[in-house]
C-alpha positions in Angstrom: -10.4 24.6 -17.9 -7.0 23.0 -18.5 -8.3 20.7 -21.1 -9.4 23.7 -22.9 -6.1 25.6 -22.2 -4.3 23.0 -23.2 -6.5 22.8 -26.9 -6.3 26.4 -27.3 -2.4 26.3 -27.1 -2.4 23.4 -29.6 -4.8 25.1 -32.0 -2.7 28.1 -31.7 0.7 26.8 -33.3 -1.2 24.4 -35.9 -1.1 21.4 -34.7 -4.0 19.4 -34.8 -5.1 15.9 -33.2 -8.3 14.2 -33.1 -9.6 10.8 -31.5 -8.3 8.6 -35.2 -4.8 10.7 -35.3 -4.4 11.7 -31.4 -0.6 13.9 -30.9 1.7 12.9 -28.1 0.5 15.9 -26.1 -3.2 15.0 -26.6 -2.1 11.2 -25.1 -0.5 12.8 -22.1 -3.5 14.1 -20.8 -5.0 10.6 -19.9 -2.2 9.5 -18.4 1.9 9.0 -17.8 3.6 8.7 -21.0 7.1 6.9 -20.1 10.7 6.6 -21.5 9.8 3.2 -22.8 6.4 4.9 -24.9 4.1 2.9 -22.5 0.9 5.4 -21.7 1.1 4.5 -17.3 -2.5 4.6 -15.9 -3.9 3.4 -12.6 -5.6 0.9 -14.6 -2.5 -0.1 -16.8 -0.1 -0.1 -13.5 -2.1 -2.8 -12.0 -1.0 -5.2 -15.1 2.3 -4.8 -13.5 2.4 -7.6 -10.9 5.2 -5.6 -8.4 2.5 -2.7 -8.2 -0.1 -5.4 -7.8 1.6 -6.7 -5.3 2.9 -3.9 -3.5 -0.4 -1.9 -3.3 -2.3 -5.1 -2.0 0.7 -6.0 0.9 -0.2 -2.0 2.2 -4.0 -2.6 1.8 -3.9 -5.8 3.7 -1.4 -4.7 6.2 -3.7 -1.7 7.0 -7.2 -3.8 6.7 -6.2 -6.4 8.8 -5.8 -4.2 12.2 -8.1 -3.6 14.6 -8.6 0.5 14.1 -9.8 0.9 17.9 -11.3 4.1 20.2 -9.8 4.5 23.3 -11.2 7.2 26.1 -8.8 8.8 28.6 -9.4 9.1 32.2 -7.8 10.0 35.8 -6.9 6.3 36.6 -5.6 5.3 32.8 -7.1 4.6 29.5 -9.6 2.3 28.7 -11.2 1.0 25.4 -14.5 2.2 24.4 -16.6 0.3 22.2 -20.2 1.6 22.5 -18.9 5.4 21.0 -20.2 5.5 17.6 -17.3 6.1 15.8 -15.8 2.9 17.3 -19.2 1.1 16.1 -18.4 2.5 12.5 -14.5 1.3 12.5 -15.1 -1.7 14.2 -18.1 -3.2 13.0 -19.9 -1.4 9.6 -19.1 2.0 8.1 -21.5 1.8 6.1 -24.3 -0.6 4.6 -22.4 -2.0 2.1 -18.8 -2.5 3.1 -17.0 -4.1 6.4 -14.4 -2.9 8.2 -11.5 -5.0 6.1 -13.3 -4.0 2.9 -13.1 -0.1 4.1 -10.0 0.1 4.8 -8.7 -1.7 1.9 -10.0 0.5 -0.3 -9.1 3.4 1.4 -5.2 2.4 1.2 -5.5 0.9 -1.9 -7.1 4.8 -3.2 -4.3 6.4 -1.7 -1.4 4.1 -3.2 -2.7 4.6 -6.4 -4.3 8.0 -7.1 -1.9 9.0 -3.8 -5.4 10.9 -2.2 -8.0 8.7 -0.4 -11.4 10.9 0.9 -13.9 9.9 3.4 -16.9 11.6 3.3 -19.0 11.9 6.6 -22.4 11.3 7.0 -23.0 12.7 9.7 -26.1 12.0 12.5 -29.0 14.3 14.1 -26.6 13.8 17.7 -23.5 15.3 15.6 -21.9 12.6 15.9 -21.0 10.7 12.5 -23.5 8.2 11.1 -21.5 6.6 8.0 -18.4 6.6 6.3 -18.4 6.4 2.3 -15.6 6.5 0.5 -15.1 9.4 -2.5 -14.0 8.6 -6.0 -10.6 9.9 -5.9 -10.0 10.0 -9.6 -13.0 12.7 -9.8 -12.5 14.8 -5.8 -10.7 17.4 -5.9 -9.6 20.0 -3.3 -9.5 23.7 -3.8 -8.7 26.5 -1.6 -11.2 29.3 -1.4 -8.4 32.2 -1.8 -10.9 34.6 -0.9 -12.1 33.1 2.2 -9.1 30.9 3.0 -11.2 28.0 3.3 -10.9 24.5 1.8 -13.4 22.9 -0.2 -13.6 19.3 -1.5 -15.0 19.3 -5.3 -16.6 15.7 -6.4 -17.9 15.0 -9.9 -21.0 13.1 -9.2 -22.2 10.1 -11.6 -24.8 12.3 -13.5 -22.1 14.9 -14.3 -22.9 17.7 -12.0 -20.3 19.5 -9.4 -20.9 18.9 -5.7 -18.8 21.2 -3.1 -18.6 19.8 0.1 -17.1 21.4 3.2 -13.5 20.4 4.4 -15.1 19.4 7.8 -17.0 16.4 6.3 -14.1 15.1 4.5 -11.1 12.9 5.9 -8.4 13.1 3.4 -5.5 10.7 3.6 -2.4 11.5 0.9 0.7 10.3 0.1 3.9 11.8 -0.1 2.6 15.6 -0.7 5.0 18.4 -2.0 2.3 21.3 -0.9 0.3 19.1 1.6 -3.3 19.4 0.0 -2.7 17.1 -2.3 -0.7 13.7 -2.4 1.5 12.5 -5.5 0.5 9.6 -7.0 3.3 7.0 -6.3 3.0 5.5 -10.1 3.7 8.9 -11.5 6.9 9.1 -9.6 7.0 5.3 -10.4 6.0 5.4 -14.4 10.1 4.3 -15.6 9.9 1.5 -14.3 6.7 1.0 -14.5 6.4 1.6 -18.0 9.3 -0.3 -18.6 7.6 -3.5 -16.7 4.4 -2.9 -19.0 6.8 -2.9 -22.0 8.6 -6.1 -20.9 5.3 -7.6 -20.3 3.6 -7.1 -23.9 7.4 -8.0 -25.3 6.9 -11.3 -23.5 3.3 -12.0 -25.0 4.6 -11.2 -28.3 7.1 -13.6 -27.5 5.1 -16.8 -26.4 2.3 -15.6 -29.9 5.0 -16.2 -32.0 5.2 -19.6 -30.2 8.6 -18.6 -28.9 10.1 -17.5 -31.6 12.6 -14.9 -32.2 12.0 -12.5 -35.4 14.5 -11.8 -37.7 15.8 -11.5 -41.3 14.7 -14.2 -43.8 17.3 -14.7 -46.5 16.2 -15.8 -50.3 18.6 -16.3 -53.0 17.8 -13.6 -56.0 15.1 -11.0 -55.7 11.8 -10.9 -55.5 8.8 -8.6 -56.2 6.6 -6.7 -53.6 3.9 -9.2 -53.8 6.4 -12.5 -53.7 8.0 -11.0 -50.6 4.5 -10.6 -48.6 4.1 -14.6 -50.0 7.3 -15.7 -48.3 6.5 -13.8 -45.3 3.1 -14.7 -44.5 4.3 -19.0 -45.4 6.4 -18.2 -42.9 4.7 -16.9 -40.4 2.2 -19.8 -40.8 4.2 -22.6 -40.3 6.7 -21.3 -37.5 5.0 -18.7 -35.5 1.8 -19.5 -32.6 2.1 -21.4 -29.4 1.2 -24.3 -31.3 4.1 -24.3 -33.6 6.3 -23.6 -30.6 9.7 -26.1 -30.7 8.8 -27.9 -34.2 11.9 -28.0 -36.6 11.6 -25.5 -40.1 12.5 -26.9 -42.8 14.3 -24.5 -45.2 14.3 -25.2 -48.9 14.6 -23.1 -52.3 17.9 -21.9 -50.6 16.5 -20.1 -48.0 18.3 -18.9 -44.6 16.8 -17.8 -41.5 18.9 -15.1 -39.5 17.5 -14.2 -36.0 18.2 -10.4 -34.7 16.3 -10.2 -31.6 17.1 -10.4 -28.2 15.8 -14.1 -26.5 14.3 -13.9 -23.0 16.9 -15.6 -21.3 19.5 -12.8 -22.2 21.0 -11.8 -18.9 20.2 -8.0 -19.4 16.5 -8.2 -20.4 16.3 -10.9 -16.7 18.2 -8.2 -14.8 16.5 -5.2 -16.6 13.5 -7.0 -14.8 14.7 -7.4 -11.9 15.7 -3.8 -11.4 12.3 -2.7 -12.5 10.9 -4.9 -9.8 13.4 -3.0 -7.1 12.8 0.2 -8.0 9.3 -0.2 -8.0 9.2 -1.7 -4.3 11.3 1.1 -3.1 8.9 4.2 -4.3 6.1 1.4 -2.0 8.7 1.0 0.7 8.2 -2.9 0.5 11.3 -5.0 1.5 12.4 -7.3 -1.6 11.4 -10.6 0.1 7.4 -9.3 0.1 7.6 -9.2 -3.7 9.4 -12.5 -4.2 12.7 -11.2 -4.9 15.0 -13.2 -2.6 18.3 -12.9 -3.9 20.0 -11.9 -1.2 17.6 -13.1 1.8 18.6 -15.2 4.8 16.3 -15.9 7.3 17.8 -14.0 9.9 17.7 -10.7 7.1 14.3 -11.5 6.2 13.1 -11.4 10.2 14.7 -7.7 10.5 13.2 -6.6 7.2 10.0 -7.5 8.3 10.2 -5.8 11.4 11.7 -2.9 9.8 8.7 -2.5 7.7 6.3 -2.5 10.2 8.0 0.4 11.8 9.4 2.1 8.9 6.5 1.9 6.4 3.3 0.9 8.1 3.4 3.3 11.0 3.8 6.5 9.7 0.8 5.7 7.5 -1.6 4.2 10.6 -0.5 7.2 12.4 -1.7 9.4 9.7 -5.0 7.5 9.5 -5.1 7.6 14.0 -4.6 11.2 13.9 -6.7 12.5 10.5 -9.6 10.1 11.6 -10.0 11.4 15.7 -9.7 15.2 14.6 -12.4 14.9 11.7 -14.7 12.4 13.8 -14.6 13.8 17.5 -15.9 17.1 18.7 -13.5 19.5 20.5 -14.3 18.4 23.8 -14.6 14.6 22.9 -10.3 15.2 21.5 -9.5 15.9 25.1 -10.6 12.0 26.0 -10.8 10.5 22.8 -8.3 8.9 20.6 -8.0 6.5 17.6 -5.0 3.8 17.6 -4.6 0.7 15.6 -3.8 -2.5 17.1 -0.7 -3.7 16.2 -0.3 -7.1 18.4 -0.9 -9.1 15.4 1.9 -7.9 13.6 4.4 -8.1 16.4 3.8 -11.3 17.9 6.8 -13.4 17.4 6.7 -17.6 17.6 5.4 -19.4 21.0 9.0 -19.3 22.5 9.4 -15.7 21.5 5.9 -14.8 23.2 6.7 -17.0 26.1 9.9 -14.8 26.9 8.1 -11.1 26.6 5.2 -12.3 28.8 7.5 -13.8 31.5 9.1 -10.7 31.7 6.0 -8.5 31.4 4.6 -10.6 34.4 8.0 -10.1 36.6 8.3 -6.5 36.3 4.5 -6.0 37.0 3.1 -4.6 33.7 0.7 -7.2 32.8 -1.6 -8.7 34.5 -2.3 -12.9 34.3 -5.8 -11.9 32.3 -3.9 -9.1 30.2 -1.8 -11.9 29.0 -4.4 -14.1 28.7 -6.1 -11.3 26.0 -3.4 -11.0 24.0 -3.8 -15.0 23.4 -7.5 -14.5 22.7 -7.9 -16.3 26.0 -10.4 -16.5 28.6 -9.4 -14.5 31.7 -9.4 -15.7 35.1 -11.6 -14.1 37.2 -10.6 -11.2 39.4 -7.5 -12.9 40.7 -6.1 -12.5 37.5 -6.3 -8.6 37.2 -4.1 -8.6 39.9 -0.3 -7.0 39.0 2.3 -9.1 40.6 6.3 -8.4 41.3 9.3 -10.1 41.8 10.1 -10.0 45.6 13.6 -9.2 45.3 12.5 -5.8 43.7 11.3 -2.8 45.8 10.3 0.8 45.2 12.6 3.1 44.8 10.9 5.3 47.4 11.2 2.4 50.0 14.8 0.6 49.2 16.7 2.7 51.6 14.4 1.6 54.8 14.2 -2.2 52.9 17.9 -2.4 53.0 18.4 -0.8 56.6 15.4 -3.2 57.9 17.2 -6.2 56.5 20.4 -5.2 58.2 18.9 -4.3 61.3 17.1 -8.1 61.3 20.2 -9.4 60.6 22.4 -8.0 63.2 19.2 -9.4 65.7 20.1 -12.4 64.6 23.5 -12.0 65.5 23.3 -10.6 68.9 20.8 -13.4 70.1 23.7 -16.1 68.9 
């Protein structure tokens, strides 16, 4: 309907465009056009290597965590592996994908198109069977005005419309101005993206014409039409191509060669680069140092960034998937003792000396247990002994220090009164 809008609007004030001489407007409609002219398209984005790189740090950062089901209970929590929506996160969603794989994809569907949706398959128990992931580049949701219900709208491979019920979908966005629908980050992105894309085919240009700059080739009188293309094309021949790259011209016959363009090391076209990197790693939230650009990273910087990023830009988006997972996947009654949290551990455990420190102090005040600690080292426990919580004796209840401290002083003025 908006393709045909749009052609209706066009055919109305004259102006015409067809697949030989397509119009800007006509070119806009498969994609971002960009200050810089560069067309920006999921596929075309990926030829950028900060986007590359940012949408593959988020993808692995999410892939790489355990996405775990834990069930509530009078006496605690406790993980629960046997549910079958911990079978389908933890060990195959489906037939053709593992759990890395799955959730790759999904964050890498949702950096780019900024919408991600899981369809469920679900079982004759109602409980989900599979998860399979939608093409996010032909789903779209729609609100039934009518009967204020949302519907999921997928263009299958054979063409046809499918309608599928906002209960069997789990749809993860970006950042969303009406929250149905997330915004694609490389349309809020496509500057500096496009200008990255621009930069990049200005550099192959550069290196086919064997690393030469263009410019204005001087010749003494003038010359016809046809002598002009001569001259040109000798030219080109002998001082353009990789393989002519850094060999001496020779200019006779009173030419002179004058170059006009701008060389690659030319501070503004290597800052212009760098800013295009920047700005593209902020609309990702990636710190600088994750895309190389360490121009002002210490070590001590670096640390904190990383840290930073993990709380800044990875959780609120495994919270999303924790929260957007249980309520699509669980029943009513199963959200009362059933919930979905990644584990982080990985991503927070610091060097042996760091680790060393927490655990001692985990141990002292009682929180872990010897075996506890021993898990988080993908150790072998020690038997029962090592469930056991232990505390520091110089530390008391709270409940209990005022008959601790008057027992002590009533022992100690024993003491006394025997000497």
């Amino acid at each position: 309907m908006i393709f045909k809008n749009l052609l209706e609007t066009k055919n109305s004030t004259t102006e015409t465009s067809d697949l030989t001489n397509p119009a800007p407007w006509f070119m806009k409609l498969f994609g971002y056009d960009s200050a810089s002219g560069e067309k920006v398209t999921v596929e075309s984005s990926l030829t950028v290597p900060t986007v590359y790189a940012c949408v593959n740090i988020l993808a692995n950062s999410v892939a790489k965590l355990p996405f775990q089901t834990f069930k509530k209970s009078a006496n605690g929590r406790k993980r629960d592996s046997k549910h079958p929506v911990a079978k389908l996160l933890e060990e195959r969603p489906n037939p053709f994908q593992n759990p890395f794989v799955f959730k790759h994809l999904i964050e890498t569907h949702r950096n780019l198109w900024g919408n991600a949706y899981i369809n469920i398959n679900w079982g004759l128990d109602g409980r989900p069977k599979e998860f399979w992931l939608l093409n996010p580049a032909k789903t779209e949701p729609q609100v039934d005005t009518a009967t204020n219900t949302l519907w999921y709208v997928v263009t299958l491979p054979n063409g046809s419309k499918s309608k599928i019920a906002s209960g069997d979908i789990i749809h993860l966005k970006s950042l969303s101005t009406d929250g149905l629908k997330g915004k694609p980050p490389i349309q809020i992105a496509r500057e500096s993206i496009g200008s990255s894309q621009a930069a990049q085919k200005f550099k192959g240009k550069f290196f086919k014409n064997g690393a030469a700059n263009s410019g204005v080739l001087k010749v003494p009188g003038l010359l016809s039409a046809s002598a002009k293309d001569v001259v040109r094309s000798e030219w080109e021949k002998a001082n353009t191509g990789i393989d002519n790259a850094q060999r001496i011209a020779i200019l006779d016959a009173g030419l002179d060669f004058q170059s006009i363009s701008m060389p690659l090391k030319d501070a503004q076209f290597i800052e212009g680069m760098k800013y295009d990197k920047e700005e593209i790693a902020t609309i990702f939230n990636i710190p600088l140092h994750m895309v190389n650009q360490l121009d002002r990273a210490t070590f001590s910087n670096i640390e904190q960034q990383s840290l930073d990023y993990i709380q800044n830009t990875l959780s609120p988006i495994l919270i999303q998937y924790e929260q957007e997972f249980a309520y699509q996947s669980f029943s009513f009654n199963e959200l009362k003792k059933y919930y979905l949290k990644f584990n982080l551990n990985s991503l927070l455990r610091g060097d042996s000396v760091t680790r060393a420190n927490f655990y001692e102090k985990m141990l002292d005040k009682g929180v872990y247990s010897i075996n506890k600690v021993l898990e988080l080292e993908d150790e072998d426990g020690i038997g029962q002994l090592g469930d056991v919580h232990r505390v520091d004796l110089n530390h008391v209840s709270i409940e209990i220090a005022d008959q601790y401290q008057l027992a002590k002083a009533g022992a100690k003025g024993g003491e006394d009164g025997e000497e």
